[in-house]
N, C-alpha and C positions, 0 to 999 in steps of 0.2 A: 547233475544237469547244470552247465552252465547258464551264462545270461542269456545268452542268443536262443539256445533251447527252451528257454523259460519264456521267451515271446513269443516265440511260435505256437508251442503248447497253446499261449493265450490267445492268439490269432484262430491258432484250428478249431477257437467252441464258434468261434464264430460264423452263420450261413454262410455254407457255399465258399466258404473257403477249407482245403484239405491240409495236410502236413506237408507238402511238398510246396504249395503255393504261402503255406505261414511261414515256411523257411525264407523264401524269396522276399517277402514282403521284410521280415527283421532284415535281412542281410542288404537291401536296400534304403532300408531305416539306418542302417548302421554308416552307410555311405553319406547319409543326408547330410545339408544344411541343421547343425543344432539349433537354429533361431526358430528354420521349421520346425522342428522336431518340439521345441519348447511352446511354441502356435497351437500346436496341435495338441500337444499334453492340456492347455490350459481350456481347451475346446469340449476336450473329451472330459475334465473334471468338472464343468462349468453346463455341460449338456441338460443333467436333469434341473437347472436352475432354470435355467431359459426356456424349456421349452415345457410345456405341458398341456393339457388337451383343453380343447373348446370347450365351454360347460353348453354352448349351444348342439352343435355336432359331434364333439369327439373326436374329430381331427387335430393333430399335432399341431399347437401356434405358440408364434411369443408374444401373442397378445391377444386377448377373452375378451368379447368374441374374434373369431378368426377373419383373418381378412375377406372370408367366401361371406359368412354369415352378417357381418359388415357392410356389404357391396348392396346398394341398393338397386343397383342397373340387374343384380340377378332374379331372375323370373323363379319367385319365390310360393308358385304353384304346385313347384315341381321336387319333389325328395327325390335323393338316389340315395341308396340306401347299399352300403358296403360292408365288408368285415371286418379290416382293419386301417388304420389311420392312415397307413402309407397310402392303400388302395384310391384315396382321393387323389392324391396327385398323379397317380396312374393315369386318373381318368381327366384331370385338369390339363395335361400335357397331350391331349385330343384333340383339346378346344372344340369338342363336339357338344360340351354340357353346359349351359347356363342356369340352371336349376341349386339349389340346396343341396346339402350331402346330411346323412345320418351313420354313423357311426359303429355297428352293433358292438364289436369288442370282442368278436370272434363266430362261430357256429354252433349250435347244436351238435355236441357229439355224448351221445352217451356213455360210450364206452372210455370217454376220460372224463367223464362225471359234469360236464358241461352242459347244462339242460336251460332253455328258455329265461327263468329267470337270474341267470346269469351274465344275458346279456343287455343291452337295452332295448329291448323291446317294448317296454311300455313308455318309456320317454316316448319313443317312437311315435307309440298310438297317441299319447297326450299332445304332441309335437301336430298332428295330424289334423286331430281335434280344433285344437285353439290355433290353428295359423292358415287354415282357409286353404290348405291342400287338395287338390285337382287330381293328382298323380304322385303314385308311388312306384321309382324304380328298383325293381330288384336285381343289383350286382354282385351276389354271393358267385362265389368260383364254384365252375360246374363242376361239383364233386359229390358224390354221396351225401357228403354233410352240410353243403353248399347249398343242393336240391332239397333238402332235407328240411334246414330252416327259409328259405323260400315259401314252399308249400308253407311251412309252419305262418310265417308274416301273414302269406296270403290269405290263411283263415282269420288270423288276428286280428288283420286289419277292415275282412269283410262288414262286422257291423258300422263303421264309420260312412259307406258309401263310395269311399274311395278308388277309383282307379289303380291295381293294381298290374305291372307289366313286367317283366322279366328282359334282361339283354339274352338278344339272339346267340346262339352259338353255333359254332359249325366249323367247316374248314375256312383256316387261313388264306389269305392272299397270300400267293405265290406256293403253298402248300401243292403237294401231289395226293392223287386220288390213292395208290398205291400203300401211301405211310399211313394213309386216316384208320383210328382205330373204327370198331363197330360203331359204339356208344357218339363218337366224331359224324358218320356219315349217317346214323340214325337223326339225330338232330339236327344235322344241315337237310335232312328232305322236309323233316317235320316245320324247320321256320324256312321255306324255300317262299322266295317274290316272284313277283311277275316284274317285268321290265321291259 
C-alpha cells in the first residue's frame, strides 16, 4: 500500500465519507498548497488541546463555560436538551433558540450497553433543580432510541415540576407526501396546527 492509499484508508473511517470520495480528497491533498497542508496538520494535532466540552452543558468550547452558558441576554428558563455536542450548533444556526442547551452524551440504547446512567441525565435534573428552570426541551433524534430516552427524561424529570416538551416532527418543507415514510406522516397528523 502506498502513501496515497494510506490516506485514503484514513479518510474512509471517517463519517460519510466512502473510498472513492477518500481517494479524491488525498489526491487533491496531494495537489495542495504544502503551507496549507502544514495549517491543517497542526489544527488536526492541536484539536484535542483546544477544544473540550463545557463542564456547564457539554457542548464543544475553547473556553468553560461556553460562550451560550456565558451569554446573559439567554433566556435561561429555558433547557434544550440534545444528544450530542455538534447538535447545538445544528440548532444555534436556526436562530430560533435563545434558551440553554444540555448535553446528554448520546441515547439510551441497550443493546450497545448504553443505559441512562451513562449519560447525563442527572446533571440534568440537578441543572433543573438549582437554576429556576420553567422548560425543558427535548431534541433527541426521532428514532427508537431517540424516543426512547425522551420518554425516559420525561419521567425523570416529572417530580421537579418542570415543563417537559418534545420538538415537533413530521414532514419537511418542500418534502413530498409520496416519499414520507409511515412513522413521518403518523407524526405529522399527531403534531398537526391550526393556522
Amino acid at each position: 500500500m502506498n502513501a496515497i492509499e494510506e490516506l485514503a484508508e484514513s479518510f474512509s473511517r471517517l463519517p460519510g465519507i466512502g473510498k472513492k470520495s477518500a481517494m479524491r480528497i488525498s489526491y487533491h491533498l496531494l495537489k495542495s498548497d504544502p503551507a496549507f497542508l502544514h495549517l491543517m496538520a497542526k489544527e488536526l494535532l492541536t484539536l484535542h488541546e483546544r477544544i473540550k466540552q463545557c463542564s456547564v452543558c457539554g457542548a464543544y468550547t475553547e473556553t468553560d463555560p461556553c460562550r451560550i452558558c456565558s451569554d446573559n441576554l439567554r433566556d435561561r428558563s429555558v433547557i434544550c436538551v440534545v444528544e450530542q455536542p455538534q447538535d447545538v450548533q445544528t440548532i444555534e444556526a436556526s436562530r430560533e433558540f435563545r434558551g440553554l442547551f444540555h448535553v446528554l452524551g448520546g441515547v439510551i440504547a441497550p443493546l450497545e450497553g448504553i443505559g441512562p446512567d451513562k449519560l447525563s441525565i442527572g446533571k440534568l435534573i440537578e441543572r433543573v433543580r438549582e437554576e429556576k428552570v420553567s422548560e425543558v426541551i427535548i431534541a433527541t433524534n426521532p428514532t427508537i432510541e431517540g424516543d426512547t430516552t425522551a420518554l425516559y427524561l420525561q419521567k425523570a424529570l416529572a417530580p421537579t415540576g418542570v415543563t417537559v416538551t418534545r420538538l415537533a416532527s413530521g414532514l419537511p418543507v418542500g418534502g413530498d407526501l409520496e416519499y414520507a415514510d409511515r412513522l413521518t406522516l403518523a407524526r405529522s397528523f399527531r403534531g398537526r396546527t391550526s393556522f
